[in-house]
C-alpha positions as CSV (number, residue, x, y, z in Angstrom):
1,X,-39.0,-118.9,158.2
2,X,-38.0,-116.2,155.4
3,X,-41.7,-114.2,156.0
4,X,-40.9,-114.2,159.8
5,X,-37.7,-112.4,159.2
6,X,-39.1,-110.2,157.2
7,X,-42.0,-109.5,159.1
8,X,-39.9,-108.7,161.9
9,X,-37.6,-106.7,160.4
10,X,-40.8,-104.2,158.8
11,X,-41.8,-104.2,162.5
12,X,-38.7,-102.6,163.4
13,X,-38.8,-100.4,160.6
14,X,-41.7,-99.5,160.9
15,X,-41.2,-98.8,165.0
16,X,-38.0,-96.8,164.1
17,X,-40.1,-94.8,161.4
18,X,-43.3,-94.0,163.9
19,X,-40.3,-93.1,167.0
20,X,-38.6,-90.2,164.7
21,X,-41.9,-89.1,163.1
22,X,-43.6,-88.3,166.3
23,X,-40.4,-86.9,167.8
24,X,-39.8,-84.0,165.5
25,X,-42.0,-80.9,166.7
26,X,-42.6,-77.6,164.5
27,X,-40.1,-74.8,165.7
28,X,-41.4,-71.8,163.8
29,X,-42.3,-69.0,165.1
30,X,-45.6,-67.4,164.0
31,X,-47.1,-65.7,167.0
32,X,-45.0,-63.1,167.2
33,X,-44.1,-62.2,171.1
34,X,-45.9,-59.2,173.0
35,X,-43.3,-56.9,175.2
36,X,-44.8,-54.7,177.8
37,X,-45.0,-52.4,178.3
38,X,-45.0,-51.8,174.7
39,X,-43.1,-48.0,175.2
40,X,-41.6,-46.6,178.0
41,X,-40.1,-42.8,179.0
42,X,-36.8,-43.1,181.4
43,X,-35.1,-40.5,182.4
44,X,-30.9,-40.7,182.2
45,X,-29.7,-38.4,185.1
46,X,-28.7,-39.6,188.4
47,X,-32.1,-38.9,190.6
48,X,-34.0,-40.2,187.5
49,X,-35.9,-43.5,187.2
50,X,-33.0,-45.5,184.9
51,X,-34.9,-48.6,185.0
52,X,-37.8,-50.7,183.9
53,X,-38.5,-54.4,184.0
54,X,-40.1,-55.9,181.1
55,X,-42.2,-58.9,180.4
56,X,-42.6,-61.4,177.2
57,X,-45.5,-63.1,176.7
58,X,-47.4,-65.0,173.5
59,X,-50.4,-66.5,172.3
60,X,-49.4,-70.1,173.0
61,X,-46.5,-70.9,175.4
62,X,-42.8,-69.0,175.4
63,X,-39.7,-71.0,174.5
64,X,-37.4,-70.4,177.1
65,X,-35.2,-69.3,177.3
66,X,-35.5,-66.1,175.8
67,X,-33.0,-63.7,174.3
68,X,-33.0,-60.0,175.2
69,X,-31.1,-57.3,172.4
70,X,-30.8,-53.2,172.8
71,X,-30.7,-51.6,169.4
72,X,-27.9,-48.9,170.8
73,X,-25.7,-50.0,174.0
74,X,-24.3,-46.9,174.4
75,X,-28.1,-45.8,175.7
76,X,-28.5,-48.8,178.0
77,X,-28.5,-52.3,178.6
78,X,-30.3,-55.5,179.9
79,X,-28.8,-56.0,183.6
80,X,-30.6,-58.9,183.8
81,X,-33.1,-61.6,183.1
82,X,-35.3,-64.9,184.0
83,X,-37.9,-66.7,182.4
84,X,-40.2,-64.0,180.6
85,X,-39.0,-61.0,182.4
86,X,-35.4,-58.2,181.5
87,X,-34.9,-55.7,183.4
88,X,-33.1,-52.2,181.4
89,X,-31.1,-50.1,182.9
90,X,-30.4,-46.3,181.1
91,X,-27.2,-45.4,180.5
92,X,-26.5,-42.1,183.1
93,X,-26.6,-38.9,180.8
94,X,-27.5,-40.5,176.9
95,X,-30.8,-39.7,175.5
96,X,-32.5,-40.8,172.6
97,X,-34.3,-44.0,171.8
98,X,-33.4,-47.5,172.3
99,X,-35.4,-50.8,171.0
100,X,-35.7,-53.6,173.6
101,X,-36.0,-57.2,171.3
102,X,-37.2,-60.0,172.8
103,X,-36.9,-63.6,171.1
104,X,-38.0,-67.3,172.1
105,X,-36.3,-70.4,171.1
106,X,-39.0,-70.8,168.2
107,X,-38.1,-67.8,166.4
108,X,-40.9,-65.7,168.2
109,X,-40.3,-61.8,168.0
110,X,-41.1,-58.4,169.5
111,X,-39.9,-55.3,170.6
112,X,-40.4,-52.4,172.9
113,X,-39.2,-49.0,173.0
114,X,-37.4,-47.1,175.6
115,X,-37.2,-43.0,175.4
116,X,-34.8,-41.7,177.5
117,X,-34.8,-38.1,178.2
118,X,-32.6,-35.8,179.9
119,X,-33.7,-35.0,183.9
């Protein structure tokens, strides 16, 4: 009666053990994420072209959801975004560059670069 205890009780163990071992998946990032386009030229007056849409994309498949940055917020911003895709919008009348960053829930990076220009 004692080994049947026992032997049950490994079996749990042992099923407890398996269920959290093959539930834990790696979560670092070591693909690195493409942005493109990689650079981009905007202009910042009012007639200009002020905005581009950009897209993520990596070897293997994207975490989502994904988190957009600007280096300088003063030159523009990210109006919006879904799935792989942020659309930037440049700041009327500030030139200069800005750094678009793009990172996935595994700790995937990239960037692009936005040069704004006066019209």
């Amino acid at each position: 009666m004692k080994t049947l205890k026992y032997f049950a009780c490994l079996c749990v163990m042992v099923a407890l053990a398996g269920s959290i071992w093959t539930g834990c998946e790696s979560a670092e990032g070591t693909d690195g994420v493409d942005i493109s386009p990689a650079s981009v030229t905007l202009g910042s007056g009012t007639n200009s072209t002020r905005t581009q849409v950009f897209t993520a994309k990596v070897k293997g498949d994207l975490a989502l959801p994904l988190e957009w940055h600007v280096s300088n917020t003063a030159l523009g911003h990210i109006t919006s975004s879904s799935g792989a895709n942020a659309t930037y919008l440049a700041n009327e009348g500030r030139t200069g560059d800005n750094v678009i960053t793009a990172k996935d829930q595994y700790g995937n990076e990239g960037s692009a670069v936005v040069m704004q220009l006066r019209p």
